[in-house]
C-alpha positions in Angstrom: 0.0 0.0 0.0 1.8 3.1 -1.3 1.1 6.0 1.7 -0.8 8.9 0.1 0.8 12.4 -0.8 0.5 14.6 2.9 0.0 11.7 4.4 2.8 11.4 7.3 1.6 8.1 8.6 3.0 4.7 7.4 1.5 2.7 5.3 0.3 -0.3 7.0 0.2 -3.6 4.8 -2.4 -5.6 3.9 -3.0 -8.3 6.3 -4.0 -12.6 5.1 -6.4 -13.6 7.2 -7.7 -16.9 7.7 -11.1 -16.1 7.8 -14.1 -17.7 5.9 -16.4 -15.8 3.3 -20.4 -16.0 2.7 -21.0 -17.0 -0.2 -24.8 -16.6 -0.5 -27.3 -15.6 1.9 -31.0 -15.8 2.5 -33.3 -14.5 4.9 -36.5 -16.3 5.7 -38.7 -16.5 8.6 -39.8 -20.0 10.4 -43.1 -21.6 11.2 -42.9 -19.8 14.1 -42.3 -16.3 12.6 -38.8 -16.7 14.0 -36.1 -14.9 12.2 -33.4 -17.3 10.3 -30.1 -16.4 8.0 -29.2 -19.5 6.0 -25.5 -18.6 4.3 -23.0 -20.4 2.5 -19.3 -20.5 3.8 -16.8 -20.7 1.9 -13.0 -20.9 2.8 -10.7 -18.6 1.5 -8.2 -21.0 0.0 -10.7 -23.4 -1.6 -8.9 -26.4 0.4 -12.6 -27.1 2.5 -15.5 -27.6 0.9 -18.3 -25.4 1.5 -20.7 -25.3 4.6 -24.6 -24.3 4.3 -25.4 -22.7 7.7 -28.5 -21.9 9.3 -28.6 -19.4 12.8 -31.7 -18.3 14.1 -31.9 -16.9 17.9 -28.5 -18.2 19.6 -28.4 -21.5 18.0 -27.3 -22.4 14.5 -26.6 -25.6 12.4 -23.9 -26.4 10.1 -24.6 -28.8 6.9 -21.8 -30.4 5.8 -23.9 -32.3 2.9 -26.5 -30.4 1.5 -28.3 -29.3 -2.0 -26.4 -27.6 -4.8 -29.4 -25.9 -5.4 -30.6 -24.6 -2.3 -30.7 -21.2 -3.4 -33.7 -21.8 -5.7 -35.8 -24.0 -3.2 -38.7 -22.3 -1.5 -38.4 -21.6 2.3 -40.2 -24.9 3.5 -37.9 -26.5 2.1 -34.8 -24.8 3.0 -35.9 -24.6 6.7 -36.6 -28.7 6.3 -32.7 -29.0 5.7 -31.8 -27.6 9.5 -33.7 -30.4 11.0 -32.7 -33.6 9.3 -34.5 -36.5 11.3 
């Protein structure tokens, strides 16, 4: 990072981290009008495979195994995939 003209501070690099990104998000609510953010994880380097998470009040799942395509199913069905019995 070149420091900017005037600019008597140091320029401070760029820092990896080793952090996950969300891919893809959705907000839906639940049968019980609860609030829930399903979001795909993804790791920075590509090495893990993706997560599908769900977290709604102070719990959430993670899905290891899930659809490809659960961007495109409605929110029944989405919402099914948290509770896999």
């Amino acid at each position: 990072m070149e420091p900017q003209p005037g600019n008597k501070e140091p320029a401070v690099p760029a820092r990896a981290t080793v952090g996950k990104r969300r891919n893809a998000m959705r907000v839906l609510k639940d049968q019980n009008e609860e609030m829930v953010v399903v979001y795909e994880l993804v790791g920075f380097d590509d090495t893990e495979a993706p997560i599908l998470v769900f977290e709604w009040g102070r719990t959430s799942t993670r899905l290891f195994n899930y659809p490809s395509n659960w961007r495109d199913l409605k929110d029944g069905a989405l919402l099914a995939l948290r509770n896999p019995h």
